[in-house]
C-alpha positions in Angstrom: -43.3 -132.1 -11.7 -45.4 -135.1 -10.3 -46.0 -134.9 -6.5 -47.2 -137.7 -4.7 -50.1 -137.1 -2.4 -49.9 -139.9 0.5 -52.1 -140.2 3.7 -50.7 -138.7 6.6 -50.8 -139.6 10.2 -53.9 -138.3 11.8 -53.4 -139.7 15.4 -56.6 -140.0 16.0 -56.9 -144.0 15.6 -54.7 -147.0 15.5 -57.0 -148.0 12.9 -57.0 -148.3 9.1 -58.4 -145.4 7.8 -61.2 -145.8 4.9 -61.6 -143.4 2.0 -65.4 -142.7 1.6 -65.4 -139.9 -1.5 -63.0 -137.7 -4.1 -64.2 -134.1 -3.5 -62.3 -133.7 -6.8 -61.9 -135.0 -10.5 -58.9 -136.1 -12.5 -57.6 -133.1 -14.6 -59.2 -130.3 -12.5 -57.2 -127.8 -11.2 -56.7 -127.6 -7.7 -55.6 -124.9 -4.9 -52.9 -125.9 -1.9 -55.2 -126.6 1.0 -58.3 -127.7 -1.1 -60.0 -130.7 0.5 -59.8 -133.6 -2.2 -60.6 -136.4 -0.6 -62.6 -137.5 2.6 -62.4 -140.4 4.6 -63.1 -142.0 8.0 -61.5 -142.8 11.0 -63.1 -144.9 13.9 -63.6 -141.7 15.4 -64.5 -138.8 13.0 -64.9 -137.8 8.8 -61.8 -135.9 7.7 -60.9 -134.7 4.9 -57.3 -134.9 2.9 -55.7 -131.7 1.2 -54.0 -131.1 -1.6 -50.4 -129.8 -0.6 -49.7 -127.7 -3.6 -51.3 -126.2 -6.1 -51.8 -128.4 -9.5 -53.8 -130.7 -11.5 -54.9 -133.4 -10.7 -53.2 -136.8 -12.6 -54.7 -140.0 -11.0 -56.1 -141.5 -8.0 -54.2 -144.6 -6.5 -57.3 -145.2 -4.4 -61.2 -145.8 -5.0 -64.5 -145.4 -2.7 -64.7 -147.8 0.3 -60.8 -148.5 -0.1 -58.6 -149.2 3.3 -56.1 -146.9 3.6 -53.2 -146.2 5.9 -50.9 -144.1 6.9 -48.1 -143.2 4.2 -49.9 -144.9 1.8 -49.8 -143.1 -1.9 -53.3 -142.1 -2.7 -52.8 -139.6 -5.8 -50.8 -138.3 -7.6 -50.8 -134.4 -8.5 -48.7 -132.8 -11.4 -47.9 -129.3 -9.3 -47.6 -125.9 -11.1 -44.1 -124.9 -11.9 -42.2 -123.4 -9.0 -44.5 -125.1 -6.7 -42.8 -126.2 -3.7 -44.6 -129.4 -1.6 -44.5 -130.1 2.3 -43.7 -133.5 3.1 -47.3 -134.9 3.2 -50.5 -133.9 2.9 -52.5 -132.7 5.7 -56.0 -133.4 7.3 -58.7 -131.8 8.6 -62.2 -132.1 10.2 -64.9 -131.2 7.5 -65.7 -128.3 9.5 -63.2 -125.4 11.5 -63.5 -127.2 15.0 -62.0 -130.8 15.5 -64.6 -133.4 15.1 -66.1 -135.1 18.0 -65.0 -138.7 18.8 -67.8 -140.5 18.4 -70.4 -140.6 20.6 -72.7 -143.1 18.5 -71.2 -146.1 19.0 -73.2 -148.6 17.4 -75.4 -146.4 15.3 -72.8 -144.3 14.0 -72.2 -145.1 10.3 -72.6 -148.8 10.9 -72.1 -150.1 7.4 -74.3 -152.6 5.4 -71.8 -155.2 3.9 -74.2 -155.7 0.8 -74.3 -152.3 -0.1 -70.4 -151.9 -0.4 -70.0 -155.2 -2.3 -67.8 -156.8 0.7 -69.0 -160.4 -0.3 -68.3 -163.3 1.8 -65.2 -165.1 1.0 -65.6 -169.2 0.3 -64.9 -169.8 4.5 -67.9 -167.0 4.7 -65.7 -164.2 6.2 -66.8 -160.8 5.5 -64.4 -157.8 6.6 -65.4 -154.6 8.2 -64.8 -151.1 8.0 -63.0 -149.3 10.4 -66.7 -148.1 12.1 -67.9 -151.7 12.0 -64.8 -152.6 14.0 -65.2 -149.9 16.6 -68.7 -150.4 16.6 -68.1 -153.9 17.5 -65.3 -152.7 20.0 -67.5 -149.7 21.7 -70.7 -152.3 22.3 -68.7 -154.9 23.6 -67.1 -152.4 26.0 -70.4 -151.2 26.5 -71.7 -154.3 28.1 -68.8 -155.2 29.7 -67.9 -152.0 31.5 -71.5 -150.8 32.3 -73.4 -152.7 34.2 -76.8 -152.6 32.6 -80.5 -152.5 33.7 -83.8 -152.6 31.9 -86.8 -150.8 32.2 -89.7 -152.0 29.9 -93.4 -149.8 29.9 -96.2 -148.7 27.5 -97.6 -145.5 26.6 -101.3 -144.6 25.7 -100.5 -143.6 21.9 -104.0 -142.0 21.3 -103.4 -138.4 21.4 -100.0 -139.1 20.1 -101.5 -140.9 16.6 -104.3 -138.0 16.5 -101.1 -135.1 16.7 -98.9 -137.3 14.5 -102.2 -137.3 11.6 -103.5 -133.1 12.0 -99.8 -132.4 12.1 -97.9 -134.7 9.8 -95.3 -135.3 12.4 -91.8 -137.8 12.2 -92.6 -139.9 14.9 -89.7 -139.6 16.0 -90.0 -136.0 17.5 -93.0 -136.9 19.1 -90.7 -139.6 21.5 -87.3 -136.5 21.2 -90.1 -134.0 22.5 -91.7 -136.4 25.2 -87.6 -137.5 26.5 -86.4 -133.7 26.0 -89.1 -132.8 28.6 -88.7 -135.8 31.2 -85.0 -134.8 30.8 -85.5 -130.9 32.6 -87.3 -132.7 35.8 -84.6 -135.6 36.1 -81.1 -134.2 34.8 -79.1 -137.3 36.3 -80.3 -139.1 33.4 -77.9 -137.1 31.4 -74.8 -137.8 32.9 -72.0 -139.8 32.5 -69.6 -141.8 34.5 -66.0 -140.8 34.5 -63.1 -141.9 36.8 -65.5 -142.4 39.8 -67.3 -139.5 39.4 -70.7 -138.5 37.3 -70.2 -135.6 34.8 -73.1 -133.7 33.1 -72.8 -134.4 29.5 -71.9 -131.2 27.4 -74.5 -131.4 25.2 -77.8 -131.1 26.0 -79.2 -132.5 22.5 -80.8 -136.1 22.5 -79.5 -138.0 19.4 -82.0 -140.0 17.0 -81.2 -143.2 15.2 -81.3 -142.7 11.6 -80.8 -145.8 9.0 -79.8 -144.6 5.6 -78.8 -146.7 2.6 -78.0 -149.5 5.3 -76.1 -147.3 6.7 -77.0 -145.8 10.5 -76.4 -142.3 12.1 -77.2 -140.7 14.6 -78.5 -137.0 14.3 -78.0 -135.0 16.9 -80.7 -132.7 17.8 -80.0 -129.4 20.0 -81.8 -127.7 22.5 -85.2 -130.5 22.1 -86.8 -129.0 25.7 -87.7 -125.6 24.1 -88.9 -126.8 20.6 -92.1 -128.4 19.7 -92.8 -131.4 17.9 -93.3 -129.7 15.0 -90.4 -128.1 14.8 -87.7 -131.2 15.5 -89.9 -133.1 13.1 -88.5 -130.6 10.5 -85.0 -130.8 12.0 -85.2 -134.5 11.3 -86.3 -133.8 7.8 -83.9 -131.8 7.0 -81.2 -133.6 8.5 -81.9 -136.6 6.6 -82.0 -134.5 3.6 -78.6 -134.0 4.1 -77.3 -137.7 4.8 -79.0 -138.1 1.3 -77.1 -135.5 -0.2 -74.1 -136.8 1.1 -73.0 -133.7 3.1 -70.1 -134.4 5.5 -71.2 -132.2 8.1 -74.2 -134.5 8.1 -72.4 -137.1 8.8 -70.3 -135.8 11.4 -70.5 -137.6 15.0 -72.0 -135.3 18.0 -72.4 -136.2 21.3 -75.9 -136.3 22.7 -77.3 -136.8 26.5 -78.6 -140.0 25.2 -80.5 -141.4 22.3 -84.0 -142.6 20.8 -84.0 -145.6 18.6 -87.4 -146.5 17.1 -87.8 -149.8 15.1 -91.5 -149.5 15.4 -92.1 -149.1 11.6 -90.4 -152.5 11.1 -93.2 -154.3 13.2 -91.2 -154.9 16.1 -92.8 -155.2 19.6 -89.8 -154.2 22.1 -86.5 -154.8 22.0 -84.1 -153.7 24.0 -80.6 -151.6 22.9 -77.4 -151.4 24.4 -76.7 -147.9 25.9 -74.4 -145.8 23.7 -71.1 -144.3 25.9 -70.2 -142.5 26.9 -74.4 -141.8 27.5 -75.9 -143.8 30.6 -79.1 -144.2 28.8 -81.1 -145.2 25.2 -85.0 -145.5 24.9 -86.1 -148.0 22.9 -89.2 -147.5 21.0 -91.7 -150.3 19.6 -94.5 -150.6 17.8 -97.8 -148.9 17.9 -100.7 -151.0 17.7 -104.0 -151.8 19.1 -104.2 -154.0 22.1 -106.8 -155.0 25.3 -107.0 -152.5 28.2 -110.1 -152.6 30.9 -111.9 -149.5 31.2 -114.6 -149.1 33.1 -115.4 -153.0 34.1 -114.5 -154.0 30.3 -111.8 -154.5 28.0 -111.9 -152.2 25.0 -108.9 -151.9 22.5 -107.0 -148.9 23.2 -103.2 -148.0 20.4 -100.5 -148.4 22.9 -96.1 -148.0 21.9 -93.2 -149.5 24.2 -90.8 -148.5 25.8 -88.0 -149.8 26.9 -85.4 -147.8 29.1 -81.5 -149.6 29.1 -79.8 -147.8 31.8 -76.3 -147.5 33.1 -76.4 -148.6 36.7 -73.5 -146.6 38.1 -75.2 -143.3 37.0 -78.7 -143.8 38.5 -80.5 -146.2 40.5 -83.7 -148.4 39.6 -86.0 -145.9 41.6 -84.7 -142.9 39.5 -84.8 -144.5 36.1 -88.4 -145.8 36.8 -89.5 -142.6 37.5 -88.0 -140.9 34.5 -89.8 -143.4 32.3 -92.8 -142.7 33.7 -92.5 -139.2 32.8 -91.5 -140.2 29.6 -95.0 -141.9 29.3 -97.2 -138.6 31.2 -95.6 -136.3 28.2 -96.6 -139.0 25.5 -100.1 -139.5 27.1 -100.8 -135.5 27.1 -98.5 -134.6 23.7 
C-alpha cells in the first residue's frame, strides 16, 4: 500500500516553506517518526517524519524546492497492516521548539548563485523564504527602531601580538572585548517590548558567520567568563559544524546582540543595521596601520573600527558612547 507523505501545516509562518535536505534515500527502510526530510521556515529548521513505517518509493520534491502546505512530497510504500495518520508531522531538529529567529539579516541569508536561481530575461531573481523575511525583519528594523551610530577605533597592538602567540579567530578577540563591556553596562542587552525594556534571555553575543554564501549567526553562551582562547575554539568548532551540514548548527538562537566583522574583506567601517529583537550590533573594520602623534610626532600605530548601531529607545547617546568605550579599554589591554 502506497502512502502519500504531504507537508503538513506548521503554523509557524504564512510563508512558503523550502525543503533544504532528504535525511533519507529511495528504497531504505524507514521507522514511523523517523525524520526524512528537513526544511525551513522563515522562522526555524524543521524536520518532516515519516508517518508509518515503510520503504521509501520516490520523492516528489528536490533540494532548494518551495514547498507548501498539503503539498505531496513522497511517497512511502508502508508495511502491511500499517495504519497512516492523516499527514505527516514536524518537528524542530532538536526536543525543544526552535527559536524564531533572532538573526534577521544574517540568518541563513542565501547566495542566489549558489542555488542556481538565475535571473529571468526581465532580471528578476526570486528568494527563499529567509531572503524574504530577511528583507522583511531589516526593513522593519529601520522603520520601527529609530537608529543611532556610534563610530571609534581601537589601538589593535596587543590585540595582533595575542592573535599571533595564540592563533586566535579574530573574532573572539572582539566576543571577549563586548562580553566584558556587557557585565558593567547591562542596558545594552535589552530589548524594547510594548513600552517597556526587557533583559534579553540569553546572555550569549551572536557572531556573523558567512558560509558557502550563505550567513549565520553562531550563538555563543556565557562569553564574560571564557577567554579568548577558548570562544576562538567555540567558533571553530561551530563552523565545523555548518560545514558538516548539521541542523543543530544551523538552528537560530537568540543572542544579546551581535559582532559582524568584514575586516578580512578590506573594508574600513561600515555600519549594520541592528538585528531585533537586539538593540545593538558592533561593526568591526579593518586592521591596518595608520598616523597617530605620540610624543610631539606622528608614528604609525595598527588601529580596527568600530562602529556601534544602536536602538534609540533602549539607551541614550551618553550610555552607548560609554559602552564603546569599554569596548575599546578591553581591546587596548586584551
Amino acid at each position: 500500500m502506497d502512502i502519500e507523505l504531504r507537508m503538513p501545516d506548521l503554523a509557524t509562518t504564512d510563508s512558503p516553506m523550502r525543503a533544504i535536505r532528504w535525511l533519507v534515500e529511495i528504497g531504505q527502510q524507514v521507522k514511523r517518526g523517523q525524520p526524512i526530510l528537513e526544511v525551513e521556515t522563515d522562522k526555524a529548521t524543521m524536520e518532516l517524519e515519516a508517518i508509518a513505517p515503510g520503504r521509501l518509493k520516490k520523492f516528489h520534491v528536490k533540494p532548494d524546492d518551495t514547498v507548501n502546505a498539503g503539498e505531496l512530497v513522497a511517497t512511502l510504500e508502508a508495511e502491511e497492516g500499517a495504519i497512516a495518520p492523516a499527514s505527516a508531522p514536524a518537528r524542530p531538529p532538536q526536543p525543544a521548539a526552535a527559536e524564531p529567529a533572532r538573526g534577521g539579516m544574517f540568518a541563513k541569508n542565501r547566495a542566489v548563485a549558489a542555488h542556481g536561481d538565475e535571473p529571468s530575461a526581465r532580471g528578476a531573481v526570486s528568494l527563499t523564504p529567509v531572503q524574504r523575511a530577511a528583507a522583511r525583519r531589516m526593513q522593519e528594523s529601520k522603520q520601527s527602531a529609530p537608529h543611532f551610530y556610534l563610530q571609534t577605533s581601537a589601538n589593535a597592538e596587543r590585540l595582533i601580538a595575542r592573535r599571533q602567540a595564540d592563533a586566535l579567530v579574530w573574532d573572539a578577540c572582539f566576543v571577549h572585548a563586548a562580553a566584558r563591556a556587557l557585565e558593567k553596562f547591562e542596558r545594552m542587552g535589552f530589548r524594547f517590548e510594548n513600552d517597556q525594556l526587557r533583559p534579553c534571555e540569553s546572555d550569549a553575543i551572536g557572531v556573523a558567520v558567512d558560509h558557502g554564501g550563505e550567513l549565520f549567526v553562531i550563538a555563543l553562551d556565557r562569553p564574560a567568563g571564557k577567554s579568548p582562547e577558548d570562544l576562538s575554539g567555540e567558533i571553530r568548532a561551530a563552523v565545523a559544524r555548518l560545514r558538516a551540514g548539521e541542523a543543530e548548527a544551523r538552528r537560530l538562537q537568540p543572542a544579546r546582540m551581535t559582532i559582524s566583522n568584514l575586516g578580512s574583506t578590506g573594508v574600513e567601517s561600515f555600519i549594520a543595521i541592528v538585528n531585533p529583537p537586539e538593540a545593538a550590533i558592533l561593526a568591526i573594520g579593518s586592521v591596518g596601520p595608520v598616523g597617530v602623534v605620540a610624543g610631539g610626532q606622528v608614528v604609525p600605530q595598527n588601529r580596527v573600527s568600530l562602529t556601534l548601531s544602536v536602538d534609540h529607545r533602549v539607551v541614550n547617546g551618553k550610555y552607548a558612547a560609554d559602552f564603546l568605550q569599554a569596548v575599546v579599554h578591553e581591546i587596548e589591554t586584551l
